[in-house]
ROVOPA-94865 format. One record per residue: residue in three letters; x, y, z of N, C-alpha, C in turn. Coordinates in pm, whole numbers, padded with zeros to 5 digits, always signed. Layout:
N
alaXYZXYZXYZ/...
***
This chain:
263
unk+12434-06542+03726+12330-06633+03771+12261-06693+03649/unk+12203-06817+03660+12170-06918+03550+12039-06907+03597/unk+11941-06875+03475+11822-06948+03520+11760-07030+03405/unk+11677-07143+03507+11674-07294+03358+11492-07225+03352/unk+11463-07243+03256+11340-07258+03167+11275-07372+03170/unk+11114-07430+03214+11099-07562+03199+11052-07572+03061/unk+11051-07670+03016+11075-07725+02892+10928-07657+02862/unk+10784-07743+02956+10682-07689+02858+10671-07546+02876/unk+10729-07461+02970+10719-07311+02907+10714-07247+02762/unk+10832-07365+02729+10883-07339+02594+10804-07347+02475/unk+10764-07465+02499+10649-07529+02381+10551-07464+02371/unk+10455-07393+02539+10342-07289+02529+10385-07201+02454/unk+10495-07079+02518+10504-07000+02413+10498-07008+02269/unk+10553-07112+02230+10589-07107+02075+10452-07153+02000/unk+10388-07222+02102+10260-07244+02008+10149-07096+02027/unk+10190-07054+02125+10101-06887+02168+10129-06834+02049/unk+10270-06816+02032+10299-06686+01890+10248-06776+01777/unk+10257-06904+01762+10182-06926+01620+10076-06874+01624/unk+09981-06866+01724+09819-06876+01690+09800-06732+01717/unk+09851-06652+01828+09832-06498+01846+09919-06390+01815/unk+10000-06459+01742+10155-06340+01740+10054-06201+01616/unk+10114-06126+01623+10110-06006+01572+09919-05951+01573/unk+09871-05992+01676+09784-05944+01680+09640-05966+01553/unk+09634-06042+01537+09585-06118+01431+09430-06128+01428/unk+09376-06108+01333+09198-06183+01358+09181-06351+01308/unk+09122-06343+01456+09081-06535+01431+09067-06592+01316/unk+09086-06703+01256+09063-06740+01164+08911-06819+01175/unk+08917-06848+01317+08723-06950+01305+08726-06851+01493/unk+08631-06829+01537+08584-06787+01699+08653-06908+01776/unk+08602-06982+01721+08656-07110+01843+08789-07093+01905/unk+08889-07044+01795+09005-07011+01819+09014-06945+01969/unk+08890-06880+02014+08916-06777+02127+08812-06847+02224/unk+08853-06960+02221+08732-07046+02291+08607-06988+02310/unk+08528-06990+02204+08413-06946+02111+08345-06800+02226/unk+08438-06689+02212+08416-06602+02259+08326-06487+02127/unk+08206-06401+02185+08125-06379+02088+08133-06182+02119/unk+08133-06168+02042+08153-06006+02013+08042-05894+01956/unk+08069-05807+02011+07934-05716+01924+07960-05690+01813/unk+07798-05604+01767+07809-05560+01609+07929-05477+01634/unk+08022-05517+01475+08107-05394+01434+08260-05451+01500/unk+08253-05615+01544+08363-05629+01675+08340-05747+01618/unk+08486-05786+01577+08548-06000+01585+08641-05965+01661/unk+08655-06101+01759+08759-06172+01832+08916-06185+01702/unk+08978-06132+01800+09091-06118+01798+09225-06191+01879/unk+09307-06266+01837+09411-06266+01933+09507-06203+01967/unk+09501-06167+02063+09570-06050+02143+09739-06087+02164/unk+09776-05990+02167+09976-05996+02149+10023-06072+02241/unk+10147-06111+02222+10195-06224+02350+10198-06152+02516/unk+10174-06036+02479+10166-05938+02584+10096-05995+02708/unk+09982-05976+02610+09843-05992+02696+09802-06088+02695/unk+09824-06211+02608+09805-06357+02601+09642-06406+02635/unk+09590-06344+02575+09431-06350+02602+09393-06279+02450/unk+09261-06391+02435+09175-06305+02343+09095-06185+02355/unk+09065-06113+02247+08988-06006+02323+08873-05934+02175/unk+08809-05842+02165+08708-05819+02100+08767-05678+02043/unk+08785-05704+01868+08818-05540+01822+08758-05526+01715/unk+08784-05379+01699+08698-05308+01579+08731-05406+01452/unk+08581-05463+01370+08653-05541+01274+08598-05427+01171/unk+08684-05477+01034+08639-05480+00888+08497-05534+00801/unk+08475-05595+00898+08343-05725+00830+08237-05689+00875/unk+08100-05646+00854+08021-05578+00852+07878-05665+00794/unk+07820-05750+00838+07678-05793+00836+07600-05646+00779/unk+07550-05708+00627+07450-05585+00574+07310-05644+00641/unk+07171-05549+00626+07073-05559+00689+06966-05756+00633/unk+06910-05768+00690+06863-05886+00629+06768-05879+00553/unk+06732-05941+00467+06667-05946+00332+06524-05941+00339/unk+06450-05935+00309+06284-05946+00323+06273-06101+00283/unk+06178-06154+00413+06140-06271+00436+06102-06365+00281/unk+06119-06471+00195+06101-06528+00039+05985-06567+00123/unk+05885-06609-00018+05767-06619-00023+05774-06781+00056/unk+05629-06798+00123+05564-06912+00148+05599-07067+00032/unk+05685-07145+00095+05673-07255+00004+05565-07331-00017/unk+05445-07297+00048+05325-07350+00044+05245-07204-00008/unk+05114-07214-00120+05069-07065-00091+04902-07128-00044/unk+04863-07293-00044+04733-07311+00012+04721-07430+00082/unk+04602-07456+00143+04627-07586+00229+04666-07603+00382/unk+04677-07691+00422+04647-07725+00554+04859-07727+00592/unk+04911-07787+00521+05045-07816+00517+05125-07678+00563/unk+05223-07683+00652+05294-07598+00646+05417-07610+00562/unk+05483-07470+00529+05585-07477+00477+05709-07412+00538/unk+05795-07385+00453+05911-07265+00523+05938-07158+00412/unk+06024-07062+00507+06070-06903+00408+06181-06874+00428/unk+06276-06833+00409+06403-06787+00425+06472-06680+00434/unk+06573-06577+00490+06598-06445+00439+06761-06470+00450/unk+06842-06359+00437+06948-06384+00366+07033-06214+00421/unk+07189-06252+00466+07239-06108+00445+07399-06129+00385/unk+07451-06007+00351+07553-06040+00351+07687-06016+00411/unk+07805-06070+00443+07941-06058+00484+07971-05909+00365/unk+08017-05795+00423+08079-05683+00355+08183-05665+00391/unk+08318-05620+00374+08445-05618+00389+08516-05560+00288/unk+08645-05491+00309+08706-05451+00225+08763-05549+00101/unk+08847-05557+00046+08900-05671-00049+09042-05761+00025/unk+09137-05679+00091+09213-05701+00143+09209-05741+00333/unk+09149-05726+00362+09047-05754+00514+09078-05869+00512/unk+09122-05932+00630+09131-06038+00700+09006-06101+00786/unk+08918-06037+00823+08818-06016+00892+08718-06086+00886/unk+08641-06141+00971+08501-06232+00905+08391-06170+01002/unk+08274-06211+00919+08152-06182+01008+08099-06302+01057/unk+08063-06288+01203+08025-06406+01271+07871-06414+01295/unk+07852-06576+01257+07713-06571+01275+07653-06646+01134/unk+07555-06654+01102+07469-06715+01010+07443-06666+00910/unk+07485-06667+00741+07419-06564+00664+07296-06589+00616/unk+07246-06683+00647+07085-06713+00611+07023-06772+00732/unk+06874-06788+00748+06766-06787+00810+06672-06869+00797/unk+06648-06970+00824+06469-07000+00818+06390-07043+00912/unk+06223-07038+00869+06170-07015+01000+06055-07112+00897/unk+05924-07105+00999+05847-07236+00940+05739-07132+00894/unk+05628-07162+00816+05523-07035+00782+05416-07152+00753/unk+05294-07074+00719+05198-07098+00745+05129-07035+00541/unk+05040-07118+00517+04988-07074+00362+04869-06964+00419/unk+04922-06871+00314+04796-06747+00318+04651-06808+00286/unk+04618-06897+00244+04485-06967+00219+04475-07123+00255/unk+04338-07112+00283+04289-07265+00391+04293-07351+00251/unk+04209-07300+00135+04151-07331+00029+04233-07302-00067/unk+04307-07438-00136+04365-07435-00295+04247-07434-00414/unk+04237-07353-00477+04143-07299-00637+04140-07452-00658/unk+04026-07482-00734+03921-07525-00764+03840-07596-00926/unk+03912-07639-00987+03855-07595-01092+03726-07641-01130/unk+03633-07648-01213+03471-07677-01271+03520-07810-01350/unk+03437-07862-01324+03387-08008-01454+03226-08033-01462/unk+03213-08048-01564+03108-08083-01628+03015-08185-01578/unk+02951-08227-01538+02799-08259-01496+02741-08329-01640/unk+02652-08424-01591+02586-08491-01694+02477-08403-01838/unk+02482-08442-01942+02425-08364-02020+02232-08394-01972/unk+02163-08281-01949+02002-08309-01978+01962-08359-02071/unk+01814-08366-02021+01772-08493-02156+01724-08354-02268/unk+01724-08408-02357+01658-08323-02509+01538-08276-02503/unk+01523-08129-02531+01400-08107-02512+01343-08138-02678/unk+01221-08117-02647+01142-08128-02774+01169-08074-02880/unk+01124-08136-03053+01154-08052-03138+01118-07930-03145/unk+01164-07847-03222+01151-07691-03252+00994-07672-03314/unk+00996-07818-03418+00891-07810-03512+00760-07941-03487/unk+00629-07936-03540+00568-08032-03556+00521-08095-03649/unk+00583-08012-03768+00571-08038-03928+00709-07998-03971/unk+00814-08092-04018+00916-08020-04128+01014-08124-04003/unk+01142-08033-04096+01262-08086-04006+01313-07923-03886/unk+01361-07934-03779+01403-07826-03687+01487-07874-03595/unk+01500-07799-03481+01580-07847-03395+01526-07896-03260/unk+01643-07965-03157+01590-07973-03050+01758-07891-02947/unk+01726-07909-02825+01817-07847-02766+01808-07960-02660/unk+02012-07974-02584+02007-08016-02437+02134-07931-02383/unk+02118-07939-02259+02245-07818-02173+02300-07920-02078/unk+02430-07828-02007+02498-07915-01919+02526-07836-01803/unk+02547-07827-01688+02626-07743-01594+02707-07759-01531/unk+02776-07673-01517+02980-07654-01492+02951-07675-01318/unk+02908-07792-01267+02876-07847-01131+02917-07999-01098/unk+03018-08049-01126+03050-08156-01064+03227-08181-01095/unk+03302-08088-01006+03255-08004-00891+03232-07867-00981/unk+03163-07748-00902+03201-07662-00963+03301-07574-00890/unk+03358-07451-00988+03507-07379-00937+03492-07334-00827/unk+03571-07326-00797+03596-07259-00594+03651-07218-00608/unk+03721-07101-00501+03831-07066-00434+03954-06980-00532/unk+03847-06974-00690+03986-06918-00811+03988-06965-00851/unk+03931-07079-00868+03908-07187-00978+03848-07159-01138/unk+03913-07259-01189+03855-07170-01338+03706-07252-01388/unk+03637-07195-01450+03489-07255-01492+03561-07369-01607/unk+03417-07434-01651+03439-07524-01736+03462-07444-01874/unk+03527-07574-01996+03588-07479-02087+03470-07575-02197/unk+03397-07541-02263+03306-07564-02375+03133-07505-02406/unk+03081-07594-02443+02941-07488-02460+02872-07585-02363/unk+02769-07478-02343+02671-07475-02193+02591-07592-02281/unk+02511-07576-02415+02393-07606-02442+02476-07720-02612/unk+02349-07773-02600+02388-07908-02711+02256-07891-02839/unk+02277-07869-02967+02141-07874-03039+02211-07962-03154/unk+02100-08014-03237+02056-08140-03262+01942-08113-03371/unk+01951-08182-03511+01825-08173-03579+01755-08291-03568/unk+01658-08231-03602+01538-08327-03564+01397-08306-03666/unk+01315-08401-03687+01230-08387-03786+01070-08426-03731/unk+00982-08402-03782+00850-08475-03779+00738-08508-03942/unk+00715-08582-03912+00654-08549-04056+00520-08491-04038/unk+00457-08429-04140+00357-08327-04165+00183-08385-04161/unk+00108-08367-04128-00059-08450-04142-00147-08345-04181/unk-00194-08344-04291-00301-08238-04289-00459-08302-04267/unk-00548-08243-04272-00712-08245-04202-00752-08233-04345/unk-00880-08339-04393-00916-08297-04493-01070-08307-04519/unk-01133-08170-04536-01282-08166-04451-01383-08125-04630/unk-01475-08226-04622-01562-08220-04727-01665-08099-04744/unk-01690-08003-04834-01773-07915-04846-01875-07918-04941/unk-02001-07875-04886-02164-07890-05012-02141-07880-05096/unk-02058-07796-05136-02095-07735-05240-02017-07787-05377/unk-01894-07851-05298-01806-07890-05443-01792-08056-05398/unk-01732-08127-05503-01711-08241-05438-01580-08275-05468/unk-01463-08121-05470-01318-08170-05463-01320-08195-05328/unk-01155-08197-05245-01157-08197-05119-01026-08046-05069/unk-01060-08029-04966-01014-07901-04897-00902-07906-04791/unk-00806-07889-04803-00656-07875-04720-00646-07787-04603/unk-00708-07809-04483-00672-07703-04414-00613-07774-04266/unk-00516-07638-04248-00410-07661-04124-00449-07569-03999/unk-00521-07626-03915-00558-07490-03809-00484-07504-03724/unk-00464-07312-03618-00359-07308-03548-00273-07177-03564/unk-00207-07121-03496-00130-07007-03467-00030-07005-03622/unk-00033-06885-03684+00021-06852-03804+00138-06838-03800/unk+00257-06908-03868+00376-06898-03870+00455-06910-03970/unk+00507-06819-04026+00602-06772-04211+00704-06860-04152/unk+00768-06904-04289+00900-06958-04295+01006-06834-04357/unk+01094-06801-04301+01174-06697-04346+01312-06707-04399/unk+01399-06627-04474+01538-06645-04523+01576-06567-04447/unk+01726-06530-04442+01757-06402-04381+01741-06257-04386/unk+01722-06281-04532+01656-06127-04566+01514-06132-04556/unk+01495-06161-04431+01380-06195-04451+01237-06175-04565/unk+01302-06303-04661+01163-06313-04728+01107-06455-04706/unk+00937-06422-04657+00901-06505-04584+00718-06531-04657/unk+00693-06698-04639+00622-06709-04703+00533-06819-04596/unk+00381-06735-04568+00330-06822-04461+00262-06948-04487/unk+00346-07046-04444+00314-07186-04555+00298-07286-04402/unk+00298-07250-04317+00323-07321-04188+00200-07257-04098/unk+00124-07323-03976+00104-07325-03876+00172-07363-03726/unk+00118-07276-03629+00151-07400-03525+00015-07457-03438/unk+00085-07535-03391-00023-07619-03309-00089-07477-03161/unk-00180-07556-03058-00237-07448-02951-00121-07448-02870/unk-00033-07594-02835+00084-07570-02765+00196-07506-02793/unk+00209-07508-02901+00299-07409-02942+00308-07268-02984/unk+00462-07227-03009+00432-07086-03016+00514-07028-03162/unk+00518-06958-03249+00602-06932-03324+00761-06827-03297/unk+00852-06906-03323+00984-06834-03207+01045-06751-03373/unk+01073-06658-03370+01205-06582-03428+01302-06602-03327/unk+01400-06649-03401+01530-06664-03355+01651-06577-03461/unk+01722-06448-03382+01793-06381-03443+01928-06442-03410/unk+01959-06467-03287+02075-06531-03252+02202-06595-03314/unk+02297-06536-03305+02397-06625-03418+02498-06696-03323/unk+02495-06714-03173+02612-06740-03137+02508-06878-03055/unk+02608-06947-03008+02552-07075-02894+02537-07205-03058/unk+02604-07182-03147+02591-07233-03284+02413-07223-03343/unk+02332-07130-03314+02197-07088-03421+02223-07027-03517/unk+02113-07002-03591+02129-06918-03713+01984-06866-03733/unk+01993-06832-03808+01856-06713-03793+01744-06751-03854/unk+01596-06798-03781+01491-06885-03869+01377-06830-03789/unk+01295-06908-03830+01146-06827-03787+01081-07026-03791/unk+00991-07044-03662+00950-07220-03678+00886-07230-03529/unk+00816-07328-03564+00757-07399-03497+00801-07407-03373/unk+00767-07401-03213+00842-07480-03122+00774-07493-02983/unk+00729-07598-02919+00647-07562-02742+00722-07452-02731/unk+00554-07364-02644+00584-07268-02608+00683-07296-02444/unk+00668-07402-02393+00766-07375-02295+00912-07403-02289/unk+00938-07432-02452+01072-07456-02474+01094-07358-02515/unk+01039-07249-02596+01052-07112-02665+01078-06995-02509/unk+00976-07014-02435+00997-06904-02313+01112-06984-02283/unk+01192-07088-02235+01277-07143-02172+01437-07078-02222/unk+01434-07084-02356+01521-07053-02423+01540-06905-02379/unk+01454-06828-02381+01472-06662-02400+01504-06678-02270/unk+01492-06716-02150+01530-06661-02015+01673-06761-02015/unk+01705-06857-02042+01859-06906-02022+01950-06845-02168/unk+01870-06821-02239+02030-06699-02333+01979-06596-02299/unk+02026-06551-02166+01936-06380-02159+01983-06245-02269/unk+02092-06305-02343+02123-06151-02394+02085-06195-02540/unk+02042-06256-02613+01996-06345-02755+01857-06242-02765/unk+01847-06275-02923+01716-06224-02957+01664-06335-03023/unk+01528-06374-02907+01435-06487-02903+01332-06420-02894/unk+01222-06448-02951+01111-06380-02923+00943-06506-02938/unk+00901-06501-02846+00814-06602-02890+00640-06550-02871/unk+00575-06591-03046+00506-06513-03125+00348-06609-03084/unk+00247-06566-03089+00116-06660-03080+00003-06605-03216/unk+00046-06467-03249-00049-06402-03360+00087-06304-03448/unk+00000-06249-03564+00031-06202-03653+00093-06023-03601/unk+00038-06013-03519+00053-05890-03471+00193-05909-03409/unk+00233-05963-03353+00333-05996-03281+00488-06032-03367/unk+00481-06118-03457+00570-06119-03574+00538-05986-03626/unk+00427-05917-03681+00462-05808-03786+00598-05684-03683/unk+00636-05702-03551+00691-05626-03430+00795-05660-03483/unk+00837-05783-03471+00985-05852-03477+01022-05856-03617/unk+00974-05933-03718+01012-05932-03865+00947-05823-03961/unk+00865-05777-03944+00794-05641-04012+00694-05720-04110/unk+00628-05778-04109+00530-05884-04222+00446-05916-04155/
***
């Protein structure tokens, strides 16, 4: 007995054993009309036997996934994204693939509302008064790290707080006639104030006025240097409370300098 074969029998088979013969792992899922498998399991094509795909123990092994990468944003209103990551493990010789995605992303959100901040400088004050009301001295002006100032981690401004400046006046003395002689008499009235060196040697050749006060200034930093002079007393108290850690001292009598300079 003869039996005929129809032709496309023929052609199915032969294209079956190309794609499933010897039991083979897929080369892409689709192959198994995108049939999806558990952990530890790829699609397989199954022997001409069984002529169906089916799900077997694979080689290829998804390691655990990575800890989430940082915020592409870290402040601000903007969102960003993060990513994580695993990998395909397999022997060397494995045919096998792992199915599925080896990376991840998702959308995130910045750990802070507020990006840092930094300080700028603000207009300089006006100059306060000289130091002195006879001789040459100084005057002082400041600025503050407020327009804007730092926020949020922001860094302060980078220079000096305070601005000094020499400055001069010239000298007037009082000159008052006495009975008894008929030279004339030099006198400067007013709060007693030495001119000093650093070692301190000091020679009291100066007054100050009622508004003023006599300041020792030990201070070496904020650019001073160390003098003994003339200066309003509310520029002298002013000074000692904005350099709080400076040695300023502001003097009205003799008693008071002999504390600070020993004279």
């Amino acid at each position: 007995m003869t039996f005929s074969v129809p032709i496309f029998a023929i052609f199915w088979c032969l294209e079956f054993i190309a794609v499933c013969y010897g039991s083979i792992p897929c080369t892409n899922h689709d192959d198994c009309g995108g049939i999806q498998c558990p952990a530890g399991y790829a699609p397989y094509c199954a022997t001409i036997l069984f002529s169906q795909c089916k799900c077997s123990q694979s080689d290829a092994m998804w390691s655990a996934w990575s800890a989430w990468s940082q915020c592409s944003v870290t402040c601000g209103a903007a969102s960003g994204s993060r990513t994580r990551q695993r990998n395909c493990a397999k022997s060397a010789t494995s045919h096998d693939f792992c199915v599925g995605n080896h990376r991840q992303a998702e959308v995130c959100r910045a750990s802070s509302s507020h990006c840092p901040r930094d300080g700028h400088w603000g207009h300089w004050f006006a100059w306060s008064s000289c130091s002195v009301s006879c001789g040459i001295g100084t005057r002082q002006r400041h600025r503050d790290c407020n327009n804007p100032p730092p926020a949020y981690g922001g860094s302060y401004c980078s220079g000096y707080v305070t601005d000094n400046q020499a400055c001069s006046h010239s000298c007037t003395t009082t000159t008052t006639a006495t009975t008894t002689t008929t030279s004339a008499t030099t006198t400067v009235p007013g709060k007693p104030c030495p001119s000093c060196d650093e070692r301190l040697n000091c020679v009291w050749n100066q007054t100050c006025s009622a508004t003023q006060s006599c300041m020792v200034r030990a201070v070496t930093g904020h650019g001073f240097q160390f003098t003994v002079h003339c200066i309003l007393s509310q520029d002298c108290h002013f000074m000692t409370t904005f350099l709080h850690n400076s040695e300023i001292y502001c003097c009205d009598d003799r008693e008071c300098l002999r504390k600070y300079i020993g004279i």
